[in-house]
C-alpha positions in Angstrom: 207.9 162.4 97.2 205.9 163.5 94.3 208.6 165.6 92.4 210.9 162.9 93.4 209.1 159.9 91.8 207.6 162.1 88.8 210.9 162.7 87.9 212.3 159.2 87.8 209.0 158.4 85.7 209.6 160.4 83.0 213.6 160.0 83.0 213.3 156.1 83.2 216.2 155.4 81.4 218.4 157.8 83.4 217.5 156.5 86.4 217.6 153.2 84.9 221.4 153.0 84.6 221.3 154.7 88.1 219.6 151.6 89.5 221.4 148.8 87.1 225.0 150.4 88.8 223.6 149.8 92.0 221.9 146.5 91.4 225.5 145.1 90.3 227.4 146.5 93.3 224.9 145.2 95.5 224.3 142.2 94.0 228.3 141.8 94.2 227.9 142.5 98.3 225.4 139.9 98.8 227.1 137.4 96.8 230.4 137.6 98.4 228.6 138.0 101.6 227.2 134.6 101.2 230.5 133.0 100.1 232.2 134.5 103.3 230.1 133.2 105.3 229.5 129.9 103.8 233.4 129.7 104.0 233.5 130.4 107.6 230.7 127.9 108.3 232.8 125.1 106.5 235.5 125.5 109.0 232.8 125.6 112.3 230.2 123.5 111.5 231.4 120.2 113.3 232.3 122.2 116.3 229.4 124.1 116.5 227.3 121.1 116.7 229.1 120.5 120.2 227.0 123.5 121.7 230.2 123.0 124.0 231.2 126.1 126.3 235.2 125.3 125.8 237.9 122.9 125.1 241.3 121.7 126.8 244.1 120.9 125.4 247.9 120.1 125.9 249.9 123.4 126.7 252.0 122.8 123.8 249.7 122.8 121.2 249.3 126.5 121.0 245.6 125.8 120.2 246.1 124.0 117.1 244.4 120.8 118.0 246.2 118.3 115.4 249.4 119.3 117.7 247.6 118.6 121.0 248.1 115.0 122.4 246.2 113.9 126.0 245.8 111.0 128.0 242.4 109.2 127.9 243.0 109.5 131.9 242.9 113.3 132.1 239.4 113.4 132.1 239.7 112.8 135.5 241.6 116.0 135.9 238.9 118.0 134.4 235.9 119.1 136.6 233.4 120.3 134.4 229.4 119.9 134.1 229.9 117.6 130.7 233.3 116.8 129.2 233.9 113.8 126.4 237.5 112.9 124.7 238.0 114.2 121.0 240.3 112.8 118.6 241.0 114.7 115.6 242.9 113.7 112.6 243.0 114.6 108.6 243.1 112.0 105.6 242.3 111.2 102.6 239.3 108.8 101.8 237.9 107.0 99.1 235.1 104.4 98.2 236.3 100.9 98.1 236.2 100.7 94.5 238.9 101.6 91.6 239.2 105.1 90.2 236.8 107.1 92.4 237.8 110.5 93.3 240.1 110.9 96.4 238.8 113.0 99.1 240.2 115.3 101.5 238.5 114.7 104.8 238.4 114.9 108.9 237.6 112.1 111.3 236.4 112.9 115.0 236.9 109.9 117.5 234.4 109.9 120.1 232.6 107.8 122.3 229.1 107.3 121.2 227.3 108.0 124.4 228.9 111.0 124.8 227.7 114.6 123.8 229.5 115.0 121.1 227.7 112.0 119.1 226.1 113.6 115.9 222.4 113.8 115.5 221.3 111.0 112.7 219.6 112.4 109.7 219.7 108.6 108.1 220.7 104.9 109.2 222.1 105.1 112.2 224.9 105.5 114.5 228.4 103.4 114.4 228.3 100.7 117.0 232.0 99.1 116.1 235.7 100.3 114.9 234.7 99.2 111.2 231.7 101.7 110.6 230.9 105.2 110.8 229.0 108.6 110.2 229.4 110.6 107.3 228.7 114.1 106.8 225.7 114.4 104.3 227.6 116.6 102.0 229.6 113.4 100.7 226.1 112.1 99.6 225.6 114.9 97.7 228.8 115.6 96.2 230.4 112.1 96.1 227.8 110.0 95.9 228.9 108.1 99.0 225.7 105.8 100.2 224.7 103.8 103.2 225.9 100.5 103.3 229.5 102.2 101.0 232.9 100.8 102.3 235.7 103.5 102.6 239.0 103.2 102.5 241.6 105.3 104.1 244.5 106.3 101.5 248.0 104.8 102.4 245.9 102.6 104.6 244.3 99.5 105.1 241.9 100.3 107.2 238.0 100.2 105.6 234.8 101.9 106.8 231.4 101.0 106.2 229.1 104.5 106.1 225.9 103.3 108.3 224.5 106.6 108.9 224.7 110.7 107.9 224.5 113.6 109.8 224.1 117.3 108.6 226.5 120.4 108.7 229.5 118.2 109.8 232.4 120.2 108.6 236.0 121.2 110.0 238.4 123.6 108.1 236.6 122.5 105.2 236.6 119.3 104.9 233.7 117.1 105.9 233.5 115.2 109.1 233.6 111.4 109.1 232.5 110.4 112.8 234.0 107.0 114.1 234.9 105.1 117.5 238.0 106.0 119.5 239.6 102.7 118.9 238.7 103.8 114.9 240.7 106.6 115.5 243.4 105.3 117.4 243.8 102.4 113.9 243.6 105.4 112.2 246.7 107.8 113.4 248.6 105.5 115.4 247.9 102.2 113.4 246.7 100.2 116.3 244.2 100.4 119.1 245.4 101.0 122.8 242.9 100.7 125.4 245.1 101.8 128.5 244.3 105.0 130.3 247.4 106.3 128.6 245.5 105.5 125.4 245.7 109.4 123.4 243.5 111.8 122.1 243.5 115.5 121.0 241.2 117.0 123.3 238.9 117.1 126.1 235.1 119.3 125.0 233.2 120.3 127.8 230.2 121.8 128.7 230.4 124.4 131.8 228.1 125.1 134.6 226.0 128.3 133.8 228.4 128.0 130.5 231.1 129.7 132.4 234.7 129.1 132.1 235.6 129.9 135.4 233.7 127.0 136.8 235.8 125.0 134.7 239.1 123.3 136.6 241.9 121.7 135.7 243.5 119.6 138.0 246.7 118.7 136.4 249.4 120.7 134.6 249.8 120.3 131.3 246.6 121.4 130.2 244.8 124.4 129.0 240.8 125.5 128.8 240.1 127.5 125.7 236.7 128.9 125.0 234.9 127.8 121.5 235.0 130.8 120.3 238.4 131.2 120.9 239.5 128.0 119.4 237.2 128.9 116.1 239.6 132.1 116.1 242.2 130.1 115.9 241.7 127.6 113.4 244.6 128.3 111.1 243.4 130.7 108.1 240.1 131.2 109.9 240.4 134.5 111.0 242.4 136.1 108.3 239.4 134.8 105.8 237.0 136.5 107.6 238.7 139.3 108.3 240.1 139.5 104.2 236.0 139.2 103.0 235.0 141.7 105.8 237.3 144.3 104.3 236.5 143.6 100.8 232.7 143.9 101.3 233.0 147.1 103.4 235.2 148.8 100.8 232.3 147.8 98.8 229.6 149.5 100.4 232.1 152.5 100.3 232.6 152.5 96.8 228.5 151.8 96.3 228.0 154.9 98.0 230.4 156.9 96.5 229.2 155.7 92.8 225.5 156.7 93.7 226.1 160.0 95.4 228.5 161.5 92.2 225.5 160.3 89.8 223.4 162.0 92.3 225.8 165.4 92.2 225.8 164.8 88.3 222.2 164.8 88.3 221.9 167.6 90.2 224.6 170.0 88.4 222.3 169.1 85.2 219.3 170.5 87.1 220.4 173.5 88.5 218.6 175.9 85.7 215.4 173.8 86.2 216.2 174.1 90.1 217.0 177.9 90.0 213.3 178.3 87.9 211.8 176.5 90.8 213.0 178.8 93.5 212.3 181.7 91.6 208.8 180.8 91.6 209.0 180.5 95.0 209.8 176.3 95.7 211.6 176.3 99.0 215.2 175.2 98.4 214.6 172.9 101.5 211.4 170.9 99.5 214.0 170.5 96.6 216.4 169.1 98.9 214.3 166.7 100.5 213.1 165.8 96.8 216.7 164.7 95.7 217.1 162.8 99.2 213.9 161.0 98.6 214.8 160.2 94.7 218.1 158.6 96.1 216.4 156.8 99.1 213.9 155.2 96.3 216.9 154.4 93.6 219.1 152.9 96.7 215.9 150.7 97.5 215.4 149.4 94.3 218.7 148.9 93.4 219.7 146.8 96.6 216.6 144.5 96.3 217.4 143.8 93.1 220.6 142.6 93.9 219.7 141.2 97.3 216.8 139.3 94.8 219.6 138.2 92.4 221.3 136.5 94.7 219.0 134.6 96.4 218.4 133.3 92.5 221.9 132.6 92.0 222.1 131.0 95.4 219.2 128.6 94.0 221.2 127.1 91.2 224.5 127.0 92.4 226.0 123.4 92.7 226.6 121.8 95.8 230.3 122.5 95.9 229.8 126.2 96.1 230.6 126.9 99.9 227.1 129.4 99.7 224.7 130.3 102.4 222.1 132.9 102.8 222.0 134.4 106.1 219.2 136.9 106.0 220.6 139.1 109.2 223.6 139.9 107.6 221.8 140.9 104.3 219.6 142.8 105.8 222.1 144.7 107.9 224.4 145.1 104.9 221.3 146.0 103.1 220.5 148.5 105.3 224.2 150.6 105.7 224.4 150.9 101.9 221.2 152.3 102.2 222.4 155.0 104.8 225.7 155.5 103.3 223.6 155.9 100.2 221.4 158.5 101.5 224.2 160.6 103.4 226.1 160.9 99.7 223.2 162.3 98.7 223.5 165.1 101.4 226.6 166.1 99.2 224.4 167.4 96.2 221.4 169.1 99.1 224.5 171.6 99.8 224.6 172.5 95.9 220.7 173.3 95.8 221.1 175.0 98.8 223.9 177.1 97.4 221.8 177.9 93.9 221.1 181.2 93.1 217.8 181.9 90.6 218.7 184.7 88.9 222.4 183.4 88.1 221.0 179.8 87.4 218.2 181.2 84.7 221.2 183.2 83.2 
């Protein structure tokens, strides 16, 4: 530890560049880490706030739940613990007042005293088919308030926002909660209050949050799990899957980039090396020195950038789909590390290899 920290003392800017290469490919990790997973968030949010064990829906639909169309009356057909009605639609909103932005957005028709009714963060929940829940991100990027009348575009239907919730979003856009008979104005253009009356889904909550105490006692439908539906949300998983391989080529390349400077290093040293096992220095003590020399530069490097980010993550406007999760820094923090380390071993087989009398010449 002492030969290994001496020598980055007295080398600083050597080493320096060694630990600015790795603060930027870190620092490039974490960052696209955090958009990854803010993007994946942006598409879950809304459902996740369910804490629902699945979700039926109409055979056809092939889990795309904008395809999925079901009788207000099948939730007779569905023995399950909990279950409420879901209807699900896209459109495009704006405040009720000329030339404000248009808004891409997602309304959810429930039934209020039902599970799926949002926790309220401010006002209060919708109690008619003229008012309704907003997402708090339309507060902050919008500047939608309480008491703000929204109109639906190609519509003439008008909402009144009496209440926000928090981390209301589905495939991206935010979540605008409302009545069933809003949603039925909304997609179908009038309100039908038969048990043929449609929605998109049926969420339920299992018994001991198992599927297979779930049934369904109508054809027609289909139980998914959550996570299965999240899967596939279209464009979900190839997103996650298209970051996932970008950050682990990443931590490849970071790896690969700090274990040649390390070989480098080392190939430089090798007189200085040889003089030390000539005068008697174990080749196993110099080894162990370069390990612990890359083990402190990988350290310092990756908290920079893990530090960086957290900075950046502080002044990065709202829009920015961002979020820190600390478990997956740490963890990413960690195999860069390792994979640091075991590039390292690379230049212990060189010192191992160095012979004194041919090094000293």
């Amino acid at each position: 530890m002492f030969l290994a920290w001496n020598e980055i003392t007295r080398s600083k800017l050597r080493y320096a560049l060694i630990i600015s290469v790795m603060f930027l490919i870190s620092y490039l990790v974490f960052f696209l880490t955090g958009l990854a997973y803010g993007l994946a968030e942006d598409n879950r949010t809304a459902v996740d706030k369910w804490q629902a064990d699945g979700i039926v829906l109409s055979d056809e639909s092939n889990t795309n739940i904008n395809m999925s169309m079901i009788p207000i009356k099948a939730m007779d057909e569905v023995d399950a613990k909990e279950k409420a009605t879901l209807g699900q639609t896209a459109a495009v909103i704006q405040l009720d007042k000329k030339k404000t932005e248009k808004i891409n957005a997602s309304f959810f028709g429930i039934n209020k005293d039902e599970f799926l009714m949002p926790n309220i963060i401010e006002g209060k929940a919708f109690t008619n088919e003229n008012e309704t829940v907003v997402d708090n991100s339309l507060k902050k990027e919008n500047d939608i308030k309480l008491g703000d009348t929204i109109k639906l575009a190609g519509s003439d239907k008008k909402l009144k926002v009496v209440g926000f919730t928090d981390n209301a979003k589905f495939n991206v856009a935010p979540v605008l909660y409302v009545s069933t008979a809003a949603f039925q104005q909304i997609r179908f253009e009038k309100v039908d209050i038969s048990e043929n009356a449609r929605v998109n889904a049926i969420v339920f909550r299992a018994k001991d949050g198992e599927l297979k105490n779930v049934h369904l006692k109508e054809d027609g439908l289909t139980r998914y799990s959550i996570t299965k539906f999240i899967n596939e949300l279209p464009g979900y998983s190839a997103q996650v899957l298209t970051f996932g391989f970008m950050i682990g080529f990443l931590i490849v390349i970071a790896a690969i980039v700090i274990g040649i400077f390390i070989y480098v290093l080392t190939m430089q040293k090798a007189t200085i090396f040889g003089i030390m096992k000539a005068q008697g220095i174990s080749g196993f003590y110099i080894a162990v020195s370069v390990i612990v020399q890359t083990f402190v530069l990988a350290v310092l490097g990756i908290t920079f950038g893990l530090l960086g980010t957290v900075g950046t993550a502080l002044v990065l406007p709202t829009a920015v789909p961002f979020q820190t999760n600390w478990l997956f820094f740490l963890s990413i923090g960690g195999i860069m590390l390792v994979i640091a380390v075991l590039g390292a071993l690379f230049s212990v087989r060189t010192i191992v290899k160095i012979d004194p009398l041919k090094a000293i010449g």
